[in-house]
DRENDO-1510 file (C-alpha; in Angstrom, 1 decimal, always signed):
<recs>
REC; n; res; u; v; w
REC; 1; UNK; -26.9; -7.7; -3.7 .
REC; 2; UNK; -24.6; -10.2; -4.2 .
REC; 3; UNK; -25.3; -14.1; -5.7 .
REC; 4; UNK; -23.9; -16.7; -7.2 .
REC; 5; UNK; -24.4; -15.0; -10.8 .
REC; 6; UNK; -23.1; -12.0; -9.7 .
REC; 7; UNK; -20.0; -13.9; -8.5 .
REC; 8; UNK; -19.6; -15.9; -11.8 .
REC; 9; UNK; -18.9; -12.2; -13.3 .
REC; 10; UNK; -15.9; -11.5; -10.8 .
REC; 11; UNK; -12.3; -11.4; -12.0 .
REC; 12; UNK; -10.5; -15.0; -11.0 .
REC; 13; UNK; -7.2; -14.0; -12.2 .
REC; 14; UNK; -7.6; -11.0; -10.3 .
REC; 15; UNK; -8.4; -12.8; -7.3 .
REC; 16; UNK; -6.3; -15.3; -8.0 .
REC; 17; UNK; -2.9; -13.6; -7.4 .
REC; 18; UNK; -4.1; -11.5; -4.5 .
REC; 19; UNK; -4.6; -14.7; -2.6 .
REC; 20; UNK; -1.3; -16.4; -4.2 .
REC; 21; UNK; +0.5; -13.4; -2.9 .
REC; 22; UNK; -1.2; -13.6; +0.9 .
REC; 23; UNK; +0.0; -17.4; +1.0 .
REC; 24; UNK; +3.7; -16.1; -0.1 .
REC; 25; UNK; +3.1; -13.6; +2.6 .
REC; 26; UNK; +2.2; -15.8; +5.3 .
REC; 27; UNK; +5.1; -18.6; +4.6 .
REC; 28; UNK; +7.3; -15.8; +4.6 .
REC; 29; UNK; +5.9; -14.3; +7.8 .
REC; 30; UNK; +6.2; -17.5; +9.5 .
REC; 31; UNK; +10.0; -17.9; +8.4 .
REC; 32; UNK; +10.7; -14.1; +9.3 .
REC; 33; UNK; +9.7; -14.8; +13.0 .
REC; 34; UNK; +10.0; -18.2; +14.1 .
REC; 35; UNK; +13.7; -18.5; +15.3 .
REC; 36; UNK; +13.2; -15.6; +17.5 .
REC; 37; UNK; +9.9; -16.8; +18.7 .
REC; 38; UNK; +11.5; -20.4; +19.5 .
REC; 39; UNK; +14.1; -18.0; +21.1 .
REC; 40; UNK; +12.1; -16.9; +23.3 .
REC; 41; UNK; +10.2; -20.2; +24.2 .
REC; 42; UNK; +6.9; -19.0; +22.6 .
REC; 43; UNK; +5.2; -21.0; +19.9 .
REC; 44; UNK; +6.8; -20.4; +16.6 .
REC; 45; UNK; +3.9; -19.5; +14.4 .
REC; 46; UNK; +2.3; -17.2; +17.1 .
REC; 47; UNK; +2.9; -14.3; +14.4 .
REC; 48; UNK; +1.6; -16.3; +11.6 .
REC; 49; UNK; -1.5; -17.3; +13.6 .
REC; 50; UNK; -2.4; -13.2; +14.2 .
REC; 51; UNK; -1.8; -12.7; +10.7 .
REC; 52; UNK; -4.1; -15.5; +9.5 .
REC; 53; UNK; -6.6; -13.8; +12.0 .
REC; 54; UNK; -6.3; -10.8; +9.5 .
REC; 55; UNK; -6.4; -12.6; +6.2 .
REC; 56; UNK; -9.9; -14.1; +7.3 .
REC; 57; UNK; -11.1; -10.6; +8.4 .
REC; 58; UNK; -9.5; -9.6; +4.9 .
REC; 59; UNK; -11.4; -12.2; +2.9 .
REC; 60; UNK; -14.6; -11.5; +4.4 .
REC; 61; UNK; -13.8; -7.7; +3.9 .
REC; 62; UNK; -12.9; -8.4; +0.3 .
REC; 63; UNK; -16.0; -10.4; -0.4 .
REC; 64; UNK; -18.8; -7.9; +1.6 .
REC; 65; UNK; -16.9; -5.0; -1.0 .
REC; 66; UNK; -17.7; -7.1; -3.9 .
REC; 67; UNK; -21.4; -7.4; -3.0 .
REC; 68; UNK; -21.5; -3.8; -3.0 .
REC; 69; UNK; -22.5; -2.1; -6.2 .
REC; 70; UNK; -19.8; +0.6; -6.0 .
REC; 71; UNK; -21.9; +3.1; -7.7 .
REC; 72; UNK; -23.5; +3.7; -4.7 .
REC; 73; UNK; -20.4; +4.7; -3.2 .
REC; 74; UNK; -20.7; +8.0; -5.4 .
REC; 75; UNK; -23.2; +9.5; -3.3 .
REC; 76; UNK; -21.4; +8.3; +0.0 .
REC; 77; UNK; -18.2; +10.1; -0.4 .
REC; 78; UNK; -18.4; +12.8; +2.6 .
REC; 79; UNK; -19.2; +10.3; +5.0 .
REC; 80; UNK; -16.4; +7.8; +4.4 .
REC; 81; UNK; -13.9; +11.1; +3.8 .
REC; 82; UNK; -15.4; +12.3; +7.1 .
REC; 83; UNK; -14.7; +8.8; +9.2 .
REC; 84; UNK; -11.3; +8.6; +7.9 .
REC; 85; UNK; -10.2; +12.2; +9.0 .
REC; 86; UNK; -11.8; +12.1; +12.3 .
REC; 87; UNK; -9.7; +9.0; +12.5 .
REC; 88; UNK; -6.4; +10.6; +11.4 .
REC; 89; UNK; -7.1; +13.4; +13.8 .
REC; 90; UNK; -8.0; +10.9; +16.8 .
REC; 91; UNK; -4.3; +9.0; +16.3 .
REC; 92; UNK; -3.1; +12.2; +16.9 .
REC; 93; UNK; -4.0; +12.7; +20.1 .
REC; 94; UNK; -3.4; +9.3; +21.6 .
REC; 95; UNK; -0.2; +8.7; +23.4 .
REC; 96; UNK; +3.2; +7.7; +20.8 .
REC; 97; UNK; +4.0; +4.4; +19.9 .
REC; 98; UNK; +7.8; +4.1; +19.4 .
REC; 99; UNK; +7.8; +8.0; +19.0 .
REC; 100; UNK; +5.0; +8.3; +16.1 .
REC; 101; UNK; +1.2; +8.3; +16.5 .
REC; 102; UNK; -0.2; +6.0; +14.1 .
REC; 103; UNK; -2.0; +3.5; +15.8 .
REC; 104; UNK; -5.4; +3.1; +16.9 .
REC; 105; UNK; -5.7; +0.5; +20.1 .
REC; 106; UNK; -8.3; -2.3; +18.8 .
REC; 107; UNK; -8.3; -4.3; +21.9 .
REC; 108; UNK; -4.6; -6.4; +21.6 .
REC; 109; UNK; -4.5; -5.7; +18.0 .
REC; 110; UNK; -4.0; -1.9; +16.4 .
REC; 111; UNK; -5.3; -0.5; +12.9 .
REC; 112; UNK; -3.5; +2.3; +11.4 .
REC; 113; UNK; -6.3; +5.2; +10.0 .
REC; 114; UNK; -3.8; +6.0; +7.0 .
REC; 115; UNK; -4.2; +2.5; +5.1 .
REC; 116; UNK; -7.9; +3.4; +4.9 .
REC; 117; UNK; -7.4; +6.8; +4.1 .
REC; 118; UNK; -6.0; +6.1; +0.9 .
REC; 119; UNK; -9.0; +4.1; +0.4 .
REC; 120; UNK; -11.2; +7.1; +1.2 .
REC; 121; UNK; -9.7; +9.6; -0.3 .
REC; 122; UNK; -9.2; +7.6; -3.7 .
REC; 123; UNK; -12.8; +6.9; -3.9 .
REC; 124; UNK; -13.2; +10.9; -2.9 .
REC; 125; UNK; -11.6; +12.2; -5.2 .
REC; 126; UNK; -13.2; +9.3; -7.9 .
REC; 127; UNK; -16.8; +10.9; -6.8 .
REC; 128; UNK; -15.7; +14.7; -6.9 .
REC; 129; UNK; -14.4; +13.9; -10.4 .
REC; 130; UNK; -17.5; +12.8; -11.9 .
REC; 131; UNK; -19.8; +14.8; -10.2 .
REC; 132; UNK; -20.4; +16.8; -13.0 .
REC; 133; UNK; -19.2; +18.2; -16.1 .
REC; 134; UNK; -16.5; +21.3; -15.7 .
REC; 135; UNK; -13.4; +22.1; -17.5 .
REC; 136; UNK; -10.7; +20.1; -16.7 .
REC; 137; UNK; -8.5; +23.4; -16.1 .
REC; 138; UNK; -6.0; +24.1; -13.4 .
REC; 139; UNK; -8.6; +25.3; -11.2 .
REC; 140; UNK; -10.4; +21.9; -11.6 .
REC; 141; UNK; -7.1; +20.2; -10.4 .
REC; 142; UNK; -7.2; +22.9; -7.5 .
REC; 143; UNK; -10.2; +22.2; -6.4 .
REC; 144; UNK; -9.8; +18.3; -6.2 .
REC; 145; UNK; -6.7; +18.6; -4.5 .
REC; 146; UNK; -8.2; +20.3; -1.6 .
REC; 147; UNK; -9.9; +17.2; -1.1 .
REC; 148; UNK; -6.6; +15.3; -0.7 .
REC; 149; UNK; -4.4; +18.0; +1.3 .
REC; 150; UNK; -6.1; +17.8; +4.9 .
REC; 151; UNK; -5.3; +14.2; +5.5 .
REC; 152; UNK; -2.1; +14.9; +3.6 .
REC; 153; UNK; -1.2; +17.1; +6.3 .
REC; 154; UNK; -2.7; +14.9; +9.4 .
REC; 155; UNK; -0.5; +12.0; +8.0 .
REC; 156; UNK; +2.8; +13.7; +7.6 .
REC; 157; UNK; +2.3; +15.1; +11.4 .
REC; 158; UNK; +1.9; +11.6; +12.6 .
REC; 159; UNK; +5.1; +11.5; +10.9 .
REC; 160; UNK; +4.8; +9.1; +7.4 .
REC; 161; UNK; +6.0; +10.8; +3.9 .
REC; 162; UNK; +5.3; +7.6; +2.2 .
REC; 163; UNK; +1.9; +7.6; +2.4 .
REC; 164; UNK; +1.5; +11.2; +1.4 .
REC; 165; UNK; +3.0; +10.8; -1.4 .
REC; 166; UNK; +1.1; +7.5; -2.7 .
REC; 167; UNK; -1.8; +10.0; -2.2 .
REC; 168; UNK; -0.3; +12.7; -4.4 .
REC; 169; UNK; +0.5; +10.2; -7.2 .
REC; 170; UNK; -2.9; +8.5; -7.1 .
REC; 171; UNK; -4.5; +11.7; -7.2 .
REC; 172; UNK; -2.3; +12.6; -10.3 .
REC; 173; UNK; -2.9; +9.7; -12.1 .
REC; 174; UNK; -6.7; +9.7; -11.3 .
REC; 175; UNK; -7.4; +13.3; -12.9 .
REC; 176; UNK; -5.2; +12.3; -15.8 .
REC; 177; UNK; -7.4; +9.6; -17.1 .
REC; 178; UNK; -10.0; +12.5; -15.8 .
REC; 179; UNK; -9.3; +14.6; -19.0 .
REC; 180; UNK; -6.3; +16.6; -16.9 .
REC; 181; UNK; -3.5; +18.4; -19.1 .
REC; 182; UNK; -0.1; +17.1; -18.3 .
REC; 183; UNK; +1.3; +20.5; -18.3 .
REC; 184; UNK; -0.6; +21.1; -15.5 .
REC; 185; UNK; -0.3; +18.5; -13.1 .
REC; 186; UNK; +3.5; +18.8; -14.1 .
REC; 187; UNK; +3.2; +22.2; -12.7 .
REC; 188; UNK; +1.7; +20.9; -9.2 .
REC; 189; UNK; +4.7; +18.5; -9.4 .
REC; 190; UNK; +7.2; +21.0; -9.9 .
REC; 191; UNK; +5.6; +23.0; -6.5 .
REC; 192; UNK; +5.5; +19.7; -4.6 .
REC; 193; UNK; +9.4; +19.7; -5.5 .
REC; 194; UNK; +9.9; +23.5; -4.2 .
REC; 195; UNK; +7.9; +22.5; -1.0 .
REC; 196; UNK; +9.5; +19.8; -0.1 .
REC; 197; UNK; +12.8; +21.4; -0.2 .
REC; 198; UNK; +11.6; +24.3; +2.0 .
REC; 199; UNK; +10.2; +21.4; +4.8 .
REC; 200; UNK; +13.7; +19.8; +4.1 .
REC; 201; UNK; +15.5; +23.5; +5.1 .
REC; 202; UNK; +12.9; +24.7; +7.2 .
REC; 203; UNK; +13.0; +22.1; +9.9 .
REC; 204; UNK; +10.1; +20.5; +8.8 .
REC; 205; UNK; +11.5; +17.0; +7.6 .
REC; 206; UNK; +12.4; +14.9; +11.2 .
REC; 207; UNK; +16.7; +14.2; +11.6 .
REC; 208; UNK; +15.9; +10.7; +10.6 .
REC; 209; UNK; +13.7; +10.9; +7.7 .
REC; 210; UNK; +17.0; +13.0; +6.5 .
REC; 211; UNK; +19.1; +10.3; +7.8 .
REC; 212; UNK; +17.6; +8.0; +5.2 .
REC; 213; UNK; +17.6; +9.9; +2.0 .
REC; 214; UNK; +21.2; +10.3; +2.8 .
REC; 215; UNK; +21.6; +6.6; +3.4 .
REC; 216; UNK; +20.4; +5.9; +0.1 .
REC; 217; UNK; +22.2; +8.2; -1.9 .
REC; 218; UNK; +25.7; +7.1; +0.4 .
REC; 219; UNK; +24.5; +3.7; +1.3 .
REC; 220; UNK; +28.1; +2.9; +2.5 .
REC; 221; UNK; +28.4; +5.6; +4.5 .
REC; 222; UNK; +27.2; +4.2; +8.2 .
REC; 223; UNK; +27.0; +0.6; +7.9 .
REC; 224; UNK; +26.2; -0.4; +11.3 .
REC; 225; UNK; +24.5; +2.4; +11.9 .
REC; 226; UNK; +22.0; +4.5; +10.0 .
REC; 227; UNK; +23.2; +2.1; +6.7 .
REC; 228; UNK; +22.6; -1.3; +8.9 .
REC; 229; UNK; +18.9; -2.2; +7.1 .
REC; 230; UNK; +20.0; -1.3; +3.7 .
REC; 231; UNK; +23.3; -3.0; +3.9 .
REC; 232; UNK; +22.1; -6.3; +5.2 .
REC; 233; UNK; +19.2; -5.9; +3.0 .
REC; 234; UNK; +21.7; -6.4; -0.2 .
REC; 235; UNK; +23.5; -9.1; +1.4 .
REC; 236; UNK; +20.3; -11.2; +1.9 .
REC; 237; UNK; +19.2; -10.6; -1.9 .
REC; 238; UNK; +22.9; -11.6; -3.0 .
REC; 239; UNK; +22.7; -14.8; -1.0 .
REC; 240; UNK; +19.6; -15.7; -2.7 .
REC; 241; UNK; +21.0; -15.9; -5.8 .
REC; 242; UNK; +19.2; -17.5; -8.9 .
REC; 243; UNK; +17.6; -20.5; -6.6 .
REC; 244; UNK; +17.4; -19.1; -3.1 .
REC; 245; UNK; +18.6; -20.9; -0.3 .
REC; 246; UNK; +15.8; -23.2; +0.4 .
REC; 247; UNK; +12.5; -22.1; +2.6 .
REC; 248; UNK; +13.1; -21.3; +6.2 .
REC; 249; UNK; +16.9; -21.6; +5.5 .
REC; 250; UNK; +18.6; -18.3; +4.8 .
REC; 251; UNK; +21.1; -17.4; +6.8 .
REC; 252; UNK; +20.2; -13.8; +7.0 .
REC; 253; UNK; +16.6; -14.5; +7.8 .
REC; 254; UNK; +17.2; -16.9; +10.6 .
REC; 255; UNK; +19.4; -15.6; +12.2 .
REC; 256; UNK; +17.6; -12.1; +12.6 .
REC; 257; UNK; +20.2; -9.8; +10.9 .
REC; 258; UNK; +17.5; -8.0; +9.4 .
REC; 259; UNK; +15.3; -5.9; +12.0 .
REC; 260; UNK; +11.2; -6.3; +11.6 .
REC; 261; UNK; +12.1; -7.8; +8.4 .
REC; 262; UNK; +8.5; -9.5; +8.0 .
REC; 263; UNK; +6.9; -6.0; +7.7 .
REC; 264; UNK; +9.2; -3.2; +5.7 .
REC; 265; UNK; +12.2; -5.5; +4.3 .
REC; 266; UNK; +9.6; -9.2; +3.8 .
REC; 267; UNK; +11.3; -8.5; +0.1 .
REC; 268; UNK; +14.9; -9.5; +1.3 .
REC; 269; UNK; +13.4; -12.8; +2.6 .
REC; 270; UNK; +12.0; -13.8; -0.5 .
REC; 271; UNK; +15.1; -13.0; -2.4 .
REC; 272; UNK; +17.3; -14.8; +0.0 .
REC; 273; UNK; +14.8; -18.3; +0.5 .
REC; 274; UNK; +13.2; -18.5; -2.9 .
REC; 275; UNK; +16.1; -16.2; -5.0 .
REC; 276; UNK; +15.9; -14.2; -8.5 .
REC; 277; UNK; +12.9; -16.7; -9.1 .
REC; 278; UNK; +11.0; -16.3; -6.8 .
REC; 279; UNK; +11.4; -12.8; -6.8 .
REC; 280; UNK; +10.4; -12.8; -10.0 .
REC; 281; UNK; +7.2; -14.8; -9.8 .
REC; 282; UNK; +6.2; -12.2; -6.5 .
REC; 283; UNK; +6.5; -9.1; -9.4 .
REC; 284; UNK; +4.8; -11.4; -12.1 .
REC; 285; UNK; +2.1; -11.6; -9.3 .
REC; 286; UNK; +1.9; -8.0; -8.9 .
REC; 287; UNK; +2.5; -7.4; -12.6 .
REC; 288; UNK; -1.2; -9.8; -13.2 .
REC; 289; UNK; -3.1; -7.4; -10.1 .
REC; 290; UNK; -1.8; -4.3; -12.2 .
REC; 291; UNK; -2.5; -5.6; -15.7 .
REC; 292; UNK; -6.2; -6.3; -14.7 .
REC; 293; UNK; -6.8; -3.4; -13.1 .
REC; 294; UNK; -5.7; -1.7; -16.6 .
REC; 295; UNK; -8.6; -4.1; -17.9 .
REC; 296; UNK; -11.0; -2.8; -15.4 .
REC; 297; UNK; -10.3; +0.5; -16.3 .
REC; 298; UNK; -11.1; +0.0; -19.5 .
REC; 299; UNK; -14.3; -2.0; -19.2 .
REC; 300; UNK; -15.8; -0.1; -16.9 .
REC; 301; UNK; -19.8; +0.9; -17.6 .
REC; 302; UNK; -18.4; +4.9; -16.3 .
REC; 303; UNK; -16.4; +7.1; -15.7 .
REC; 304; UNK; -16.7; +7.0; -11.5 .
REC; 305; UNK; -15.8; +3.0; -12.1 .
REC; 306; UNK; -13.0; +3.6; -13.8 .
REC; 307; UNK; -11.2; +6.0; -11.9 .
REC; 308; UNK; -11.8; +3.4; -8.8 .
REC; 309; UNK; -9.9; +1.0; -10.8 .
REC; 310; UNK; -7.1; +3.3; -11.6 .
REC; 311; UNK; -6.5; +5.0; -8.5 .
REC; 312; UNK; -6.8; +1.1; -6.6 .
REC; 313; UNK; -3.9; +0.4; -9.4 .
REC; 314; UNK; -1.9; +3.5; -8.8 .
REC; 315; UNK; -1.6; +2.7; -5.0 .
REC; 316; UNK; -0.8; -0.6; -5.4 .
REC; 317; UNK; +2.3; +0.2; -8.3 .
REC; 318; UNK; +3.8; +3.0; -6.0 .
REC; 319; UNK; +3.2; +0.5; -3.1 .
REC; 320; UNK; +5.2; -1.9; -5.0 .
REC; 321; UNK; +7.9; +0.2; -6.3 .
REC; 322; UNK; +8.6; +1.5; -3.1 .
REC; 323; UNK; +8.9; -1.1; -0.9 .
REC; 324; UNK; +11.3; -3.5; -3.7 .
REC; 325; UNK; +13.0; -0.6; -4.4 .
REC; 326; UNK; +14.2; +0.3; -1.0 .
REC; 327; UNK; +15.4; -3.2; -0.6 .
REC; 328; UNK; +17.8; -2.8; -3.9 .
REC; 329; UNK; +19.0; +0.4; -2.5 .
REC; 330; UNK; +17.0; +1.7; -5.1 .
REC; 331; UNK; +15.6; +4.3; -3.0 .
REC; 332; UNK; +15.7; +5.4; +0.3 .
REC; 333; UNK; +14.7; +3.2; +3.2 .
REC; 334; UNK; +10.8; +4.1; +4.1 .
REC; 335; UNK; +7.9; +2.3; +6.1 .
REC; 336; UNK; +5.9; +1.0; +3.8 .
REC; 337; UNK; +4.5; -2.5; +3.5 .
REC; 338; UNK; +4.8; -4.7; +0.3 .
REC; 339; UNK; +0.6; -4.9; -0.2 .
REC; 340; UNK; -1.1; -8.6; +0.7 .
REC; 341; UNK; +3.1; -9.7; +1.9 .
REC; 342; UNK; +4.0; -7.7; +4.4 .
REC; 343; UNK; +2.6; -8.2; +8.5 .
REC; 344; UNK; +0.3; -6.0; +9.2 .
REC; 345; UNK; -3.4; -6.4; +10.0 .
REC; 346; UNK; -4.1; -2.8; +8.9 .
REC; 347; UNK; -2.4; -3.0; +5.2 .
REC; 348; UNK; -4.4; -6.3; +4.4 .
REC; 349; UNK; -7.5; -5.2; +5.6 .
REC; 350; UNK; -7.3; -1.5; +3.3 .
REC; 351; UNK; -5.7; -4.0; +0.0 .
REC; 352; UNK; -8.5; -6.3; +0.5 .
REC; 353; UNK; -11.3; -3.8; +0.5 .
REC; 354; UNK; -9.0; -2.1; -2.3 .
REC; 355; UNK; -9.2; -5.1; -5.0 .
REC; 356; UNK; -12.7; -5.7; -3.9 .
REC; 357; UNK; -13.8; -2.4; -5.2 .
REC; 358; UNK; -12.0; -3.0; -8.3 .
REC; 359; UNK; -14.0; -6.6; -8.3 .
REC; 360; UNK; -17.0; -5.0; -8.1 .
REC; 361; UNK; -16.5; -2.4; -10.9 .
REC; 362; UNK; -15.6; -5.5; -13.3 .
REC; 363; UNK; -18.9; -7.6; -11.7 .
REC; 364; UNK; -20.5; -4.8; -13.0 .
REC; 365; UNK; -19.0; -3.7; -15.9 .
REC; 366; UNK; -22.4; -4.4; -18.0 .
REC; 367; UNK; -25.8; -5.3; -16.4 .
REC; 368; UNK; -26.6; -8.7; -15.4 .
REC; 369; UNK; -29.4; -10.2; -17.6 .
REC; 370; UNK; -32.0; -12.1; -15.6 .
</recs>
């Protein structure tokens, strides 16, 4: 259970910059959305109010997870990997939204099942891991892979490649710190290459998914078209430059150019209002979440705790890259929120419950001495 001792043990620095980067999150939020809300005669922080709704369900989330002792989790695997698939297969079967199923009606608000499948699977493929002691062969990579595959396969029907491949990655990493031989994970990268390329060929990959890999290797090529995000995503970095333009005051940002920027592309609004600063201090902010997961690892009483820690920081790095990357042109445009930043009620909630795991392998990283 959790008390105040207990709580004396958690990680502040750790907790520190995951709340830092909510209250980035939320001023952003608020600056992403108010013209148009004022636009439209509503209240202009009628976004930021929904999302504050989900940071307090995200806090209390984070906090009940650290009161857990996540070694009980071990023994609870199939039950949480069961709720999440029959949750990826129920989004299926509910009417589109915008042409994709990946939302689950919660009354006015929505969750998508993905987020928390990453969460499931992680801690999945953490308990399948440590089960018990086998060689850590290609057939042992085989076998814990077939944990990860089905919702693989739910979530790129819904359709969402980026997720999939966070998955993939974490999975990698995870068995890796295992006791995995990188000659054979490099051989499951080296199919996931050949299969993607046959879904790319075989009709499997949607027109538009193409549409932006394309983009991003010819980011020129349709600028108010299929280019129009990336392209106005560069011009609102390069008007940020080293100071920013001042909060709630770039031009890019207020005046909409940038569609649903809050969510996918809140990046491009930091960059233009805070500049290479406070872009800057946003990665330093990620780079401390990272670095003390890396200490978690490390400290961790087992083996179960560690690979917690190391899949929670594999999500979160991929996450990261992904996101920042697209806005540089980096790499190719993709749906993916910038963790504890971006809107999205969903995407808190799964981080939250994410670093409070990771809390709760450092809380109890030796045993408390009464």
């Amino acid at each position: 259970m959790f008390d105040s001792r207990s709580f004396k043990r958690a990680d502040f620095v750790l907790l520190g910059a995951a709340l830092a980067l909510v209250v980035v999150g939320c001023l952003m939020i608020y600056s992403c959305t108010r013209s148009e809300l004022a636009a439209d005669g509503l209240p202009r922080w009628t976004v930021l109010r929904t999302q504050l709704v989900w940071v307090v369900l995200g806090l209390v989330a984070l906090f009940l997870t650290m009161s857990l002792d996540y070694s009980r989790l071990s023994g609870l695997y199939l039950p949480i990997y069961g709720v999440a698939m029959l949750l990826l297969a129920l989004v299926l079967l509910l009417p589109e939204v915008h042409g994709i199923h990946r939302w689950l009606g919660l009354g006015s608000l929505g969750i998508q099942p993905a987020e928390f499948a990453q969460i499931a699977v992680l801690l999945t493929v953490a308990a399948v891991a440590t089960a018990r002691d086998e060689p850590h062969d290609f057939l042992f990579l085989l076998r814990k892979l077939a944990w990860v595959v089905p919702p693989v396969l739910l979530i790129l029907k819904e359709p969402d490649l980026g997720t999939p491949v966070v998955m993939l990655v974490t999975w990698g990493v995870m068995l890796y710190l295992c006791g995995a031989r990188w000659p054979h994970l490099a051989a499951f990268a080296i199919a996931g290459v050949l299969l993607f390329a046959a879904a790319w060929f075989g009709g499997v990959i949607h027109e538009y998914q193409k549409e932006r890999i394309l983009i991003f290797l010819h980011p020129w090529k349709d600028p108010t078209g299929d280019g129009y995000h990336l392209r106005q995503s560069l011009i609102a970095i390069g008007h940020g430059g080293a100071v920013g333009q001042g909060l709630f005051q770039g031009t890019q940002t207020r005046l909409g150019y940038i569609p649903e920027q809050e969510t996918d592309f809140i990046f491009t609004a930091i960059a233009e209002e805070l500049g290479f600063v406070g872009g800057v201090f946003v990665l330093f902010l990620f780079g401390l979440l990272i670095w003390r997961c890396t200490v978690v690892i490390a400290e961790a009483k087992d083996a179960f705790g560690r690979l917690i820690a190391a899949g929670v920081m594999t999500t979160l790095a991929v996450h990261l890259v992904v996101n920042v990357g697209m806005t540089m042109g980096l790499g190719p445009v993709k749906g993916m929120p910038l963790p504890l930043v971006s809107k999205g009620g969903s995407s808190m909630l799964a981080t939250m419950v994410a670093i409070g795991l990771v809390e709760s392998v450092y809380m109890r990283r030796h045993k408390i001495a009464f």
